[in-house]
C-alpha positions in Angstrom: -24.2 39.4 -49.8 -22.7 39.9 -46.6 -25.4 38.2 -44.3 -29.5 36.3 -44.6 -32.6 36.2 -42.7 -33.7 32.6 -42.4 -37.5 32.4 -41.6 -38.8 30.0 -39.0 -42.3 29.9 -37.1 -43.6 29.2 -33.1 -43.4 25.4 -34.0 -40.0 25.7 -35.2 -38.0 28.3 -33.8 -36.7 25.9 -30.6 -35.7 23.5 -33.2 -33.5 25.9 -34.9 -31.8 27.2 -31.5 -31.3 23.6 -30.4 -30.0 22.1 -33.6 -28.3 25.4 -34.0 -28.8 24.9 -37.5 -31.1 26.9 -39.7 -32.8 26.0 -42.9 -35.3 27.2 -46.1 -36.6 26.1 -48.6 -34.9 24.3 -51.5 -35.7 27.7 -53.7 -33.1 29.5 -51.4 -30.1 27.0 -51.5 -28.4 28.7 -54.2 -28.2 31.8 -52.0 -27.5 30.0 -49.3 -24.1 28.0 -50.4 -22.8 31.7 -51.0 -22.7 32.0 -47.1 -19.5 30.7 -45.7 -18.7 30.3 -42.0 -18.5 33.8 -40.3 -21.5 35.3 -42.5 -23.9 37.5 -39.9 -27.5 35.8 -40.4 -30.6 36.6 -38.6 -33.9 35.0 -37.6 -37.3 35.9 -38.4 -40.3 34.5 -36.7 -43.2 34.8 -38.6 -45.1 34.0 -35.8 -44.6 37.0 -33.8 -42.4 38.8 -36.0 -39.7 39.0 -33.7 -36.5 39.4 -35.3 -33.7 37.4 -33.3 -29.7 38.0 -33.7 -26.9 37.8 -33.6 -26.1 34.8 -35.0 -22.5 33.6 -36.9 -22.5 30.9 -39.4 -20.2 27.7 -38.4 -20.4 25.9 -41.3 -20.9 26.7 -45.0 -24.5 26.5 -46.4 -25.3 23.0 -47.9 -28.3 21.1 -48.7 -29.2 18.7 -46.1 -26.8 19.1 -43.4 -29.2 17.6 -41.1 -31.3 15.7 -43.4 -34.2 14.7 -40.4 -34.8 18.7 -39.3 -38.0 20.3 -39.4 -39.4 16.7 -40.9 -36.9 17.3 -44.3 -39.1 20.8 -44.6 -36.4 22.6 -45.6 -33.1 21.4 -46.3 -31.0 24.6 -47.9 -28.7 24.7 -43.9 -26.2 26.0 -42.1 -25.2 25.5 -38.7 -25.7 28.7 -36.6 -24.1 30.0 -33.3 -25.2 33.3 -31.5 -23.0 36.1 -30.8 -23.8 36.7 -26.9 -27.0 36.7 -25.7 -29.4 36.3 -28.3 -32.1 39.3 -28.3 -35.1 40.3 -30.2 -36.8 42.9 -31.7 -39.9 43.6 -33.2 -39.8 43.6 -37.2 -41.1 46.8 -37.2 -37.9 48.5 -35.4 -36.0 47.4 -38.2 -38.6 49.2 -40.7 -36.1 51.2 -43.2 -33.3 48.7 -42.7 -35.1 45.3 -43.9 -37.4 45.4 -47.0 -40.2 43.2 -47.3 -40.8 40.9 -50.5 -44.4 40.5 -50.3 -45.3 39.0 -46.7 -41.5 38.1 -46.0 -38.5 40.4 -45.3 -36.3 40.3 -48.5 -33.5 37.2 -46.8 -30.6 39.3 -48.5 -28.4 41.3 -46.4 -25.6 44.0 -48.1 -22.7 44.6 -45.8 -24.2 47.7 -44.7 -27.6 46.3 -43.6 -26.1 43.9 -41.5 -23.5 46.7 -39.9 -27.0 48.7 -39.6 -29.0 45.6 -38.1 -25.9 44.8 -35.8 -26.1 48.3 -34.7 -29.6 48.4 -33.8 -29.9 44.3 -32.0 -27.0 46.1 -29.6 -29.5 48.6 -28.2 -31.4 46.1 -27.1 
């Protein structure tokens, strides 16, 4: 796994940005202690299904790195920063490079999705 797609919605997408810090459910903090600083991630709004990138892990993935975010919600983290500006897209201009899992893209990135994803967030 070469990068992840944390989920977030319109009540906490400014809380991600400003804690810089991102975070799922407990389910996902196996997966998520495989990133390691550097790892391209991702975030999807489920909101307005805007995709937002590019963003470079700072820390390794841990449970609780901020134990009071998103009211202890979700505490499988890691701290985030973006690469540049950050920009969105619409999930539907990734359609061939992200695969959904039921209502939710599939979080797991291959090395050549995220080359394929970083490709595309620079044409915007």
């Amino acid at each position: 796994m070469s990068g992840f797609i944390f989920r977030c919605n319109g009540k906490t997408f400014q809380e991600c940005l400003d804690r810089n810090l991102f975070g799922e459910l407990e389910e996902y903090l196996p997966l998520i202690k495989q990133l390691n600083t550097g790892s391209t991630l991702f975030l999807y709004n489920t909101t307005n299904w805007n995709l937002y990138g590019i963003f470079k892990a700072t820390s390794q993935g841990d449970k609780h790195i901020e134990s009071q975010a998103w009211g202890g919600k979700f505490p499988a983290q890691i701290r985030v920063k973006p690469v540049g500006e950050i920009k969105s897209i619409h999930i539907n201009k990734a359609k061939g490079i992200v695969i959904f899992k039921g209502i939710y893209p599939d979080p797991l990135l291959s090395k050549d999705k995220v080359e394929a994803l970083s490709a595309l967030f620079e044409q915007y």
